[in-house]
C-alpha positions, 0 to 999 in steps of 0.5 A, a space after each residue: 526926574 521931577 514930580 509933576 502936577 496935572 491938573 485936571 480941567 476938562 469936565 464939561 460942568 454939566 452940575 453947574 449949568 446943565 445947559 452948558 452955556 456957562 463954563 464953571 471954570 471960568 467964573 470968578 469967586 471970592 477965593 482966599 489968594 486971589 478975589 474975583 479970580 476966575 476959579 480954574 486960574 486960581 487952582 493953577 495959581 496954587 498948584 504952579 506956586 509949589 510945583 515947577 512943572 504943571 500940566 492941565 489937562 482940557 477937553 480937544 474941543 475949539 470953542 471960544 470959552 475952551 480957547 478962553 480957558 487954554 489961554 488962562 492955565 498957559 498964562 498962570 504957568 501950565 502946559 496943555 495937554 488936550 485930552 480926546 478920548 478914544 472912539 467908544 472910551 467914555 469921558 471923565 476923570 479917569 480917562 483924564 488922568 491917563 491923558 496926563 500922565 501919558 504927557 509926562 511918564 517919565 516923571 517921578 511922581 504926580 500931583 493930581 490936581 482938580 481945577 474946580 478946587 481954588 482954595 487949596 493952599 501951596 503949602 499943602 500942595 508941597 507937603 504932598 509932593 515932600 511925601 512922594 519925594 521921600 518915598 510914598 507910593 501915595 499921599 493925600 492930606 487931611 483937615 480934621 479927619 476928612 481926605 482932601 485934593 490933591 492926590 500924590 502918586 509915586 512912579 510905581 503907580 503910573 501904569 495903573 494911573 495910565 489904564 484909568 478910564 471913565 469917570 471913577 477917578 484914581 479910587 482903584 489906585 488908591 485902594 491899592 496904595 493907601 495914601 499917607 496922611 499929611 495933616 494940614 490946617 487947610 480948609 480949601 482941600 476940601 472945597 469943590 465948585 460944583 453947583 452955583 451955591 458953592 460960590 456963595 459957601 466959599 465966600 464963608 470959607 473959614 480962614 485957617 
């Protein structure tokens, strides 16, 4: 059994452009790896560069930006997994990681991933999964005291991981299972593209 990345990209980006004409993960930026990358492709890119299987959850949805986005996680290496909650189940990052880790139960741990994180480095991406290889039941890595993406989760966790729900994300799992600290010069575990000014500020990114 092998440990899997998911990474989640099924948020609708409503902070970036609240008219939701412009899907935030198709916008390119000044990333370290890959300039002018579109930002979900190059979150893949470091996730896949680590990690022999990835699955990226996104929304059920057949509009053209959503078709545009399948079609850029499948090519930088992700399986996709639509996500489409149950009537009256509220959307969000929870229920999106239940989705995937329905999509590959069977592994022996997960890397959650977020898609709107471009920065985050490979290496880090593979020092959490050496942590759950070895024998965490969580891990996270930290740049100078803050905690940062992605999240490891061993196979214990997956029951827990699978009746998440809404948008509170794994914080409940987390406070059950204080994550090991893997330390790491990496900046980019901390950066996230919410509004349009975080562009700007990952252009002043600091290279460590």
């Amino acid at each position: 059994m092998e440990i899997v990345g998911i990474l989640l990209a099924a948020g609708r980006g409503t902070r970036f452009d609240p008219s939701a004409q412009a899907l935030k993960l198709l916008q390119p930026g000044p990333w370290a790896a890959a300039p002018a990358q579109p930002l979900a492709a190059a979150a893949a890119r470091n996730l896949c560069t680590a990690l022999d299987a990835v699955v990226a959850v996104v929304r059920d949805d057949e509009g053209p930006q959503q078709q545009a986005l399948r079609e850029l996680l499948a090519a930088a290496g992700c399986r996709i997994v639509r996500c489409r909650p149950a009537p009256g189940q509220p959307e969000g990052t929870g229920t999106s990681i239940a989705c995937g880790i329905a999509a590959c139960r069977d592994a022996a741990g997960w890397i959650i991933a977020l898609a709107d994180m471009p920065d985050i480095r490979p290496a880090t991406v593979a020092a959490v999964r050496a942590a759950i290889a070895w024998g965490a039941t969580s891990a996270a890595p930290y740049f100078r005291g803050q905690r940062g993406h992605p999240v490891g989760f061993a196979a214990a966790c997956g029951p827990a991981l699978s009746q998440l729900r809404g948008d509170a994300g794994a914080r409940s799992v987390l406070e059950r299972h204080r994550p090991v600290r893997i330390l790491v010069e990496d900046p980019g575990i901390l950066l996230d593209i919410d509004l349009p000014g975080d562009l700007e500020a990952a252009g002043r990114q600091p290279r460590l």
